[in-house]
FILOTI-308475 format. One line per 5 residues: number of its first residue (from 1); their letters; for each residue z, y, x of N, C-alpha, C. Coordinates in steps of 0.1 Angstrom, whole numbers. Atoms other than C-alpha are relative to their C-alpha. Example, Ala and Ser with C-alpha at 12.3 -4.5 7.8 and 13.67 -1.06 7.14 Angstrom:
! residues 2
1) as) 0:-12:9:78:-45:123:0:12:9  0:-11:-9:71:-11:137:8:11:-8
//
This chain:
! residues 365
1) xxxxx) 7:8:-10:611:1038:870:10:-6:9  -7:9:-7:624:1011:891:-2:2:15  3:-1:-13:628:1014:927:4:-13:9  -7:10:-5:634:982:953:11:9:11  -4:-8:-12:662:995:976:-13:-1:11
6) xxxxx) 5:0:-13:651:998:1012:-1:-6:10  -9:10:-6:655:975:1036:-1:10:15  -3:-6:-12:671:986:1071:-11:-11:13  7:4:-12:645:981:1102:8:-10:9  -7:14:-9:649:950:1118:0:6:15
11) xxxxx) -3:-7:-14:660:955:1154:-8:-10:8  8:6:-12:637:948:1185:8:-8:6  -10:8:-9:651:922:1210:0:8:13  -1:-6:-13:660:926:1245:-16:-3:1  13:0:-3:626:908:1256:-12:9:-5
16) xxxxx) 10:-13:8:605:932:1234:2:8:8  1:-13:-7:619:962:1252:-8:4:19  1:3:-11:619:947:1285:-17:-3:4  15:10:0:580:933:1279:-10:14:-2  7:-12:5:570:969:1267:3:14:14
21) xxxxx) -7:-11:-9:589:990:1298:-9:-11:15  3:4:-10:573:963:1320:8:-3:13  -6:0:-3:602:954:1331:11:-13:-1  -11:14:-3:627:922:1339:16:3:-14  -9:1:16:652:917:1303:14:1:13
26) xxxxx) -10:-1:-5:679:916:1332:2:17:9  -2:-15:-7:669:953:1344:1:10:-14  -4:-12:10:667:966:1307:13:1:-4  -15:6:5:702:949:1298:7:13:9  -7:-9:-9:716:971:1328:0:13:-1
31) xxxxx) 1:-9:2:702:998:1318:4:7:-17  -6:-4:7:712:999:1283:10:-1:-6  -13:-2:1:745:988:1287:8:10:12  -1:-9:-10:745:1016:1316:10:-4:12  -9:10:-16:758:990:1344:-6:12:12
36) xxxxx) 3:-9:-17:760:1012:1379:2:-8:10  -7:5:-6:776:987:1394:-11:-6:14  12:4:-9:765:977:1432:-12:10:4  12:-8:-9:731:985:1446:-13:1:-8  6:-1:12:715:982:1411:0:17:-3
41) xxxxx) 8:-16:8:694:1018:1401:-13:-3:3  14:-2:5:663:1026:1386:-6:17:2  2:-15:-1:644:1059:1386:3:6:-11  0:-9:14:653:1088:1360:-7:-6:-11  10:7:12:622:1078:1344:-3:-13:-7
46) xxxxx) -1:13:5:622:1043:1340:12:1:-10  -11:-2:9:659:1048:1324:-5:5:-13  0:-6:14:645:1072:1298:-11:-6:-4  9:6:8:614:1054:1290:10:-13:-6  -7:13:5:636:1019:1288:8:4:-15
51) xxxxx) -6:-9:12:660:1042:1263:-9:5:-15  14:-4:13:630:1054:1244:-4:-10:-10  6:11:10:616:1021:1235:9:-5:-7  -8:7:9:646:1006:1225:8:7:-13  -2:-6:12:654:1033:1202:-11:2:-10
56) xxxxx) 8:6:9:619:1027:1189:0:-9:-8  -4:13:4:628:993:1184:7:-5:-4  -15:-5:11:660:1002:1166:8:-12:7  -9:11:-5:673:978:1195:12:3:-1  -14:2:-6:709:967:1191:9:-12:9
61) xxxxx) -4:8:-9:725:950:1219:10:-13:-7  -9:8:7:741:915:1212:18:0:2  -13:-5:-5:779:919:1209:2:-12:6  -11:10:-3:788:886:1214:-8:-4:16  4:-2:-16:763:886:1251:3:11:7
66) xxxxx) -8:-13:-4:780:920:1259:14:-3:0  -13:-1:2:813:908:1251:1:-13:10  3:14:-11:808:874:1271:3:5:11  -1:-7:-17:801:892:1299:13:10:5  -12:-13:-8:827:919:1301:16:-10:-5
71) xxxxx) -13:8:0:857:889:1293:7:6:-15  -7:-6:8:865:904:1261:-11:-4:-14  3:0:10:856:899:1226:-11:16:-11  6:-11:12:852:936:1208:1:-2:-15  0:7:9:866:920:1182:15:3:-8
76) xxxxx) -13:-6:4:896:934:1158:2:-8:-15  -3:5:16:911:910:1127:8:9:-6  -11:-8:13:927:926:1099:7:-11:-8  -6:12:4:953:901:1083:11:2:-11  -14:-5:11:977:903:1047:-12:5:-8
81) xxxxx) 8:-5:9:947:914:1031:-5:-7:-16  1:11:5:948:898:996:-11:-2:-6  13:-5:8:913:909:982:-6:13:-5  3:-13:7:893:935:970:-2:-1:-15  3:-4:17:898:943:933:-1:12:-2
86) xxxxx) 0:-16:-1:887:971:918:12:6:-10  -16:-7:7:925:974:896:2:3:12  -14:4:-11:942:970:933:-2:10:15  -1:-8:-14:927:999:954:16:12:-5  -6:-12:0:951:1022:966:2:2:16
91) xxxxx) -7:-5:-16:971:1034:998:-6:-9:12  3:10:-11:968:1000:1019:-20:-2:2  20:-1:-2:927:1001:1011:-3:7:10  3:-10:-2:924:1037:1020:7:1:16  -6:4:-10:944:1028:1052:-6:-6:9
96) xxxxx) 8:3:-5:921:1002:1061:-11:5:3  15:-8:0:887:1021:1056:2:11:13  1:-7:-15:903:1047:1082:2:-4:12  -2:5:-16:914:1025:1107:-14:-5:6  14:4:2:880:1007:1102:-10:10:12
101) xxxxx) 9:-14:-8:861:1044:1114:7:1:9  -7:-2:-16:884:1047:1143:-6:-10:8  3:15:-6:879:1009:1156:-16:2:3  12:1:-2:844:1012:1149:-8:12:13  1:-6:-12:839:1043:1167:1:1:15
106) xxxxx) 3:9:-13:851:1028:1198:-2:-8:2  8:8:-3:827:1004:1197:10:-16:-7  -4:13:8:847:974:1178:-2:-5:-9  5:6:12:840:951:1154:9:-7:-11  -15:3:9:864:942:1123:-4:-8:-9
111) xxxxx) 0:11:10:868:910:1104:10:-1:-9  -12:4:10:889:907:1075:6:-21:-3  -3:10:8:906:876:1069:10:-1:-13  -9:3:14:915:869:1031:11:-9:0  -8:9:5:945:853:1018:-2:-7:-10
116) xxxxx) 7:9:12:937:822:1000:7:-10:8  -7:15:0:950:783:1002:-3:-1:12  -1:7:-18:936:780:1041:8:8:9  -6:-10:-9:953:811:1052:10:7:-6  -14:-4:6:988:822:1052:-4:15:-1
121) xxxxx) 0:-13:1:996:860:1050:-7:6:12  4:-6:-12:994:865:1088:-2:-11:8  -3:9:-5:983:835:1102:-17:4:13  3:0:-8:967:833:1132:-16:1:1  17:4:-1:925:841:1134:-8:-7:7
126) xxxxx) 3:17:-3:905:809:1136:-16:5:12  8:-10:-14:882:837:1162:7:5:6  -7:-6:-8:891:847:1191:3:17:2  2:-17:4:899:888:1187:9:6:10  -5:-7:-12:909:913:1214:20:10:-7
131) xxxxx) -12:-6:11:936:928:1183:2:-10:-15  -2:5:17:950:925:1149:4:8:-8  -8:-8:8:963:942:1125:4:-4:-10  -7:9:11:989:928:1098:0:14:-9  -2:-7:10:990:948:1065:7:-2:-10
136) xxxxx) -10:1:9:1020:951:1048:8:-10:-1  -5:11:4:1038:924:1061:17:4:-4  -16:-2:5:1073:917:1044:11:-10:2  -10:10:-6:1091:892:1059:-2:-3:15  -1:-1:-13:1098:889:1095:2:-11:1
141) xxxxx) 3:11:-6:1092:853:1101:-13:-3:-1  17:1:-1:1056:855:1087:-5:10:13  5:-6:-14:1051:876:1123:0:-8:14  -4:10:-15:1065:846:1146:-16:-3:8  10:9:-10:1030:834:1156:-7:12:8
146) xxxxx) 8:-13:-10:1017:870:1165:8:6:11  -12:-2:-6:1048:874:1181:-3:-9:16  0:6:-10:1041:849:1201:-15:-2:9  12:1:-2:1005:849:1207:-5:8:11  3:-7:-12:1002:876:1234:-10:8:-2
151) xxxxx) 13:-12:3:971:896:1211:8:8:-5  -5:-10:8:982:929:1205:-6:1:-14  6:-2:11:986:939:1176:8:13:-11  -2:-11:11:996:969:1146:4:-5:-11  -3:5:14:1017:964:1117:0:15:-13
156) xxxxx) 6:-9:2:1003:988:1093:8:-3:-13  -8:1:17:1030:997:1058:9:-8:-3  -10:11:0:1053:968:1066:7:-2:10  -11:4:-9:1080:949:1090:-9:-1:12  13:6:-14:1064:940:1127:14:-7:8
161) xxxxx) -10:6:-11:1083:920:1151:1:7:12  -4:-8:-13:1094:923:1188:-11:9:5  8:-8:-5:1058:927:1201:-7:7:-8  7:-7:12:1043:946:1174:4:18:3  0:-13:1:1037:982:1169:-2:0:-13
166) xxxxx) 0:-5:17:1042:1003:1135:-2:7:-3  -1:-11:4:1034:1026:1113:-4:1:-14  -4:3:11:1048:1030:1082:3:14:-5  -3:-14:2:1052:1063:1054:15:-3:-3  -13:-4:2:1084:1080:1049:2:0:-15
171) xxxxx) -6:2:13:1094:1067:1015:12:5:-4  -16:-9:8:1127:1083:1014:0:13:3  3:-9:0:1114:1113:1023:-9:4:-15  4:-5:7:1091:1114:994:3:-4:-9  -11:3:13:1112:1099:967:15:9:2
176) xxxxx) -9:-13:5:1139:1131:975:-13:9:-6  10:-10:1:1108:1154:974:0:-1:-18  -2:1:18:1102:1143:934:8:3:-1  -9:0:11:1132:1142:925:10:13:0  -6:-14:4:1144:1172:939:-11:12:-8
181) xxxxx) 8:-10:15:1113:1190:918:2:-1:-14  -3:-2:15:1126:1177:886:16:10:0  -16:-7:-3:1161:1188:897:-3:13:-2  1:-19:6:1148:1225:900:-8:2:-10  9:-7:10:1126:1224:871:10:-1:-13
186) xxxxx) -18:0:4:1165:1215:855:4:-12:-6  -3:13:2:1162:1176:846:16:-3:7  -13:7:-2:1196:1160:845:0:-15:1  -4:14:3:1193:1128:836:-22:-10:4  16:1:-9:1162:1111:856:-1:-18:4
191) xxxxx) -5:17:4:1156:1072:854:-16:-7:10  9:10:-10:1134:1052:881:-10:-13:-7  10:14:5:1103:1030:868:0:-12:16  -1:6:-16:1112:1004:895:-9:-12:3  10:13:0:1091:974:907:7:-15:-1
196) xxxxx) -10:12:7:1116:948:886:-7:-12:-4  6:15:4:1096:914:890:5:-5:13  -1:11:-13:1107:886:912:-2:-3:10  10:6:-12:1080:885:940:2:15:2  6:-10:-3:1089:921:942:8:-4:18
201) xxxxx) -8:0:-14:1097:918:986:-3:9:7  7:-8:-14:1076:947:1004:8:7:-1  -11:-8:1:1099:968:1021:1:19:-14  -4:-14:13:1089:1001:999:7:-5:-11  -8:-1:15:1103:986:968:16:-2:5
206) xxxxx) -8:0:0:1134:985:983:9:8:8  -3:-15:-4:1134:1016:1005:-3:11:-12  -1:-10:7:1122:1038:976:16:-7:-12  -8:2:10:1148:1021:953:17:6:2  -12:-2:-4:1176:1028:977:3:14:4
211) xxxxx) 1:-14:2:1165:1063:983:3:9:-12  -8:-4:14:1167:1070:945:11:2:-3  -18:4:-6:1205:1056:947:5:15:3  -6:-12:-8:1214:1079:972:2:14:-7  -5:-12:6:1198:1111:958:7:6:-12
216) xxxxx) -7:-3:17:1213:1107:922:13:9:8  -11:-9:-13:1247:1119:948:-3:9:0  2:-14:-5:1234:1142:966:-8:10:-4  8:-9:6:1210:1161:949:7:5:-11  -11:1:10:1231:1157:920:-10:0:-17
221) xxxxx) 6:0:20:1217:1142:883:4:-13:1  -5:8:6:1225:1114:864:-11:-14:4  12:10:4:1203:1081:868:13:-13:-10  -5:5:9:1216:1060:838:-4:-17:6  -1:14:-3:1220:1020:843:-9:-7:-14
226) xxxxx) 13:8:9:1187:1003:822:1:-13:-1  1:15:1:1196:968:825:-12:-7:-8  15:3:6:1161:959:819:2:-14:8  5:18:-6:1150:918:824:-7:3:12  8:-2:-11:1136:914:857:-15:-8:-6
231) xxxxx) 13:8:2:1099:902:852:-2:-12:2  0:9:-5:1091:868:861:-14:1:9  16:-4:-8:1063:862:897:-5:2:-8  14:-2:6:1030:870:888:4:3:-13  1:-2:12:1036:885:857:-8:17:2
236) xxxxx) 3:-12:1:1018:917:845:9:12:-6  -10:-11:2:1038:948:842:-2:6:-22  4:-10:11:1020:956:807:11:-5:-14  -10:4:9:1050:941:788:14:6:2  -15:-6:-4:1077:959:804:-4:14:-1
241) xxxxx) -2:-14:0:1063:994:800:8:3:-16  -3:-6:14:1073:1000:759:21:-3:3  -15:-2:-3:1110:986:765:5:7:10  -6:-11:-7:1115:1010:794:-1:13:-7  -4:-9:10:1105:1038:773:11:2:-8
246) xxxxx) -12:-1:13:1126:1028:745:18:3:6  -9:3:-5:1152:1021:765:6:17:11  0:-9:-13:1151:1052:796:5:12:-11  5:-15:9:1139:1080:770:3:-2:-14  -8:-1:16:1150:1071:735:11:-3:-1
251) xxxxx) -11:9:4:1181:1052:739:11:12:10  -8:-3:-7:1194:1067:774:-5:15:-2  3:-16:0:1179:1106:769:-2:8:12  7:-6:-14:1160:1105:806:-11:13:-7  12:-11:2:1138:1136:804:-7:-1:12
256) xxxxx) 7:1:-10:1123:1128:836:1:-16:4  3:13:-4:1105:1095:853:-3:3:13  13:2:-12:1095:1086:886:-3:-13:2  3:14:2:1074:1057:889:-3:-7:15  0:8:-13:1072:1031:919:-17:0:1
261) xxxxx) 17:1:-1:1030:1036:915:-7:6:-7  7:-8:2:1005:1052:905:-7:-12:-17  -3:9:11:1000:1023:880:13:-5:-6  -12:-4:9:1032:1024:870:3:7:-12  -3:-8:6:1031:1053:858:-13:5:-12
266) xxxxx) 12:-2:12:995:1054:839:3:-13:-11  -11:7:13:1010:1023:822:12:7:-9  -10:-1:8:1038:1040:811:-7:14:-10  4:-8:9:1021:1068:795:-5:-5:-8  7:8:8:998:1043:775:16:-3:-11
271) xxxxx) -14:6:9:1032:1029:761:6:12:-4  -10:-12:2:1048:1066:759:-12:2:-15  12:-7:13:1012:1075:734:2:-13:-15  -1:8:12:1015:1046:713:11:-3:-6  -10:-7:4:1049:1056:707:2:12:-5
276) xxxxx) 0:-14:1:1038:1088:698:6:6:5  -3:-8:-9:1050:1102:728:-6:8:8  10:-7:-5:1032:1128:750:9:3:19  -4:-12:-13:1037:1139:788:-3:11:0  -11:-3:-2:1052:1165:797:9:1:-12
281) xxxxx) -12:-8:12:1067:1174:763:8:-11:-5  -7:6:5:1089:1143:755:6:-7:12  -3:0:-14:1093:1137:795:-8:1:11  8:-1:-11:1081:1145:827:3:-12:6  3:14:-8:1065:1117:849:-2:5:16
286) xxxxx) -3:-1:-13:1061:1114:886:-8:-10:9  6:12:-1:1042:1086:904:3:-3:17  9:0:-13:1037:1074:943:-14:-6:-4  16:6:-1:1003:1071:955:-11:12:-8  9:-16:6:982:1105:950:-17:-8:2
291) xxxxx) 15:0:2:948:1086:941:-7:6:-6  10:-9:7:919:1098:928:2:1:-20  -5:1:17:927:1084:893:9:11:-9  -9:-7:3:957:1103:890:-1:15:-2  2:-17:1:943:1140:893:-6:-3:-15
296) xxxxx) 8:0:14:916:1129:861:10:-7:-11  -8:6:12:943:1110:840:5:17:-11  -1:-13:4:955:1134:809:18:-2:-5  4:-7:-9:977:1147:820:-1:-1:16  4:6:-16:969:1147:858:19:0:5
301) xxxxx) -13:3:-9:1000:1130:876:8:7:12  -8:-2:-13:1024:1150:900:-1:-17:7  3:11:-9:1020:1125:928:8:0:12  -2:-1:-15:1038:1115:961:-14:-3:7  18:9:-8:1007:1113:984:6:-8:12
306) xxxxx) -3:4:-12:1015:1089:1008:-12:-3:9  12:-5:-3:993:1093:1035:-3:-11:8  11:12:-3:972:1063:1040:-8:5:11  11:-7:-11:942:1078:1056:3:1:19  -5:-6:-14:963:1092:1087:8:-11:5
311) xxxxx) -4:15:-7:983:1058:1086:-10:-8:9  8:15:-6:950:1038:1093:-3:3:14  5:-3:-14:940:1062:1120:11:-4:10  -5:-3:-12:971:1066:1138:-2:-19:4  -3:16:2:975:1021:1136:-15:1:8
316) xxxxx) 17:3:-4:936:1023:1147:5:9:20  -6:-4:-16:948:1046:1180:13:-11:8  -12:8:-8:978:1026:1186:-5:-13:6  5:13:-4:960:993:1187:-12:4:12  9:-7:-7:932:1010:1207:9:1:17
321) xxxxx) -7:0:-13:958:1015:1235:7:-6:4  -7:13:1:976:985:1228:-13:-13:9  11:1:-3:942:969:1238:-3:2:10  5:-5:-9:934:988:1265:11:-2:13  -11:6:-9:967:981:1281:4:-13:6
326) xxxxx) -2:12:-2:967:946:1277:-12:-5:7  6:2:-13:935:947:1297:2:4:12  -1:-6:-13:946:966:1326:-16:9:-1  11:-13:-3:922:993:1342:-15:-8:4  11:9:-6:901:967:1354:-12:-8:-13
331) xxxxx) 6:10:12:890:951:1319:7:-13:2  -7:12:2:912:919:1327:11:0:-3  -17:3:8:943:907:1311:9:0:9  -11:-4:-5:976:917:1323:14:0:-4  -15:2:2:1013:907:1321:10:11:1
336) xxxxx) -8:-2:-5:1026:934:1331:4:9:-15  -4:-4:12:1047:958:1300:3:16:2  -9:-16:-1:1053:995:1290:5:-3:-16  -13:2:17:1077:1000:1260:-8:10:-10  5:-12:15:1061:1033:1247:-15:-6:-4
341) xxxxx) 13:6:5:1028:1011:1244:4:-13:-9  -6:18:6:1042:978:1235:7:1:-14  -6:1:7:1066:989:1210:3:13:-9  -2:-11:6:1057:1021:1191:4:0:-18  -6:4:12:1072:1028:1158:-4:19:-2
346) xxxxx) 2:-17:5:1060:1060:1139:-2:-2:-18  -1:-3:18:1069:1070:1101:-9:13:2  7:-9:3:1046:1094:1085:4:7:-9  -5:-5:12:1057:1120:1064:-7:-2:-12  4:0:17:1049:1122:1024:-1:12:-2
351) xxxxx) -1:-6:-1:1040:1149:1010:3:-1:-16  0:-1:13:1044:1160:969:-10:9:-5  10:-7:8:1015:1168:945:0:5:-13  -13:1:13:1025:1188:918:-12:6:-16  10:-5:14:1000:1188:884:10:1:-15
356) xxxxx) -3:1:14:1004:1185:849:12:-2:-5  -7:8:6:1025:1159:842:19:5:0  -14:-9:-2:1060:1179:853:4:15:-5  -2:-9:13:1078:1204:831:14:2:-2  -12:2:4:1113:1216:826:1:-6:-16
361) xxxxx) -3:10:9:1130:1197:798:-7:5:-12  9:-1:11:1107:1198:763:-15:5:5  15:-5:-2:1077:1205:781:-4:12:3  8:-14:1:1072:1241:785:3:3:16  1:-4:-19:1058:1249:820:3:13:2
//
């Protein structure tokens, strides 16, 4: 049997409530945006009747006649966003959806603008908004106009300029973390699935790449030199997974992978099987990005988890105070500066998730 959804209760207006409490739409307004101000009060009871109806009346107050009034918007863009696909969720989604519940909870309201032919990466929103937040920007001249613009704002996984705040994970923190797990599980020779196409510019692909570098040193194992083609832009990765195989694991004799993604690295397994190759027992794999995917793949991926979630919130607090500063105590805008507000900068650790897919050398856990 078929069911129609439901539809959500239309909301009363002011005058409805005001018309039913017997009462002036400029005395219910006051009372359920809880104005004190002045020589304005009602009795106990009038309050909680006025309150009663309008939660009969599933009234919700208009933001943009609430926001009028108090000199302020309530209004938070999100910017760098390039779409929702359902290949393309990962970290930066799960990022947004928390910042999202924070914002919202203090009463804000959040617009996405897409990236498409009218709008640059971070280009300036064509509404007025009390915040912003850039996601994942990678070049520090796509920040000049926010830079200059005077709306705070959060640069959430990427670069931020002078006035900008950040908060970005510790990528070289959890690209030793792998690699020192293959190291004690006794991998020698350990070879990087890197993000080798053209357009690759966000800073992770070239903080995890330089983190790798490093630990081959200090940790101490071999990463072999793959002279693999770089990709050309836009190209899809599904042509470069079989020649890294061949090349990493049959040619050079990596017994261990770490991959720049969480699709990286379920690509490379597809190319490892139709090779008749297996994880763990012909090499262990490795991935960033501990999504949900990756626990059910077979086998389930050791994972860096980089922690999105706690990114969006803290980016959602920062802007929140970023905001609140730039209004002064008063609700009006204010020139004047603090540094630890204006210009915070916080890395988040990584952590390592360790399933299936890792194994000292031939597979045997």
């Amino acid at each position: 049997m078929w069911y129609a959804p439901s539809m959500a209760k239309r909301g009363g207006t002011l005058s409805e409530v005001a018309e039913r409490c017997s009462v002036s739409p400029s005395t219910a307004s006051r009372v359920l945006n809880n104005r004190r101000q002045g020589r304005f009060s009602v009795s106990s009871e009038l309050r909680e009747k006025i309150l009663k109806v309008a939660a009969d009346l599933n009234y919700r107050p208009s933001v943009a006649a609430r926001n009028l009034a108090a000199g302020r918007t309530n209004l938070v863009a999100v910017l760098g966003v390039e779409g929702i696909w359902s290949d393309r969720v990962g970290p930066v989604e799960e990022a947004i959806g928390a910042l999202a519940g924070v914002l919202d909870a203090a009463g804000y309201e959040i617009c996405l603008q897409f990236i498409s032919s009218r709008h640059g990466w971070y280009d300036m929103p064509g509404l007025r908004v009390d915040g912003i937040v850039a996601v994942g920007p990678s070049n520090q001249s796509d920040l000049a106009d926010l830079d200059a613009s005077g709306v705070p704002y959060v640069s959430v996984n990427g670069l931020v300029g002078e006035n900008g705040s950040q908060v970005v994970p510790d990528d070289t923190k959890g690209t030793r973390l792998a690699l020192q797990h293959f190291v004690d599980l006794g991998h020698k020779r350990i070879a990087y699935l890197d993000h080798w196409s053209a357009d690759a510019k966000h800073p992770s692909v070239f903080e995890r790449r330089a983190a790798f570098a490093a630990a081959a040193d200090e940790i101490g194992f071999t990463a072999p030199s793959l002279h693999l083609p770089m990709l050309p832009a836009e190209t899809a990765w599904d042509l470069f997974y079989e020649p890294f195989v061949r090349r990493a694991i049959i040619e050079e004799g990596c017994t261990a992978v770490l991959a720049y993604s969480h699709y990286a690295a379920l690509g490379l397994m597809r190319a490892a099987y139709d090779l008749k190759m297996t994880v763990p027992r012909d090499f262990s794999l490795a991935c960033f990005n501990n999504e949900p995917i990756v626990r059910t793949s077979i086998p389930a991926l050791t994972a860096i988890d980089v922690p999105s979630q706690r990114m969006g919130q803290i980016a959602a607090e920062m802007l929140l105070r970023k905001m609140k500063h730039a209004m002064g105590p008063s609700g009006d805008a204010t020139n004047s500066s603090d540094a630890a507000v204006e210009t915070a900068r916080v890395k988040v650790e990584e952590s390592l998730i360790v399933r299936e897919s890792t194994a000292p050398p031939g597979g045997r856990r």
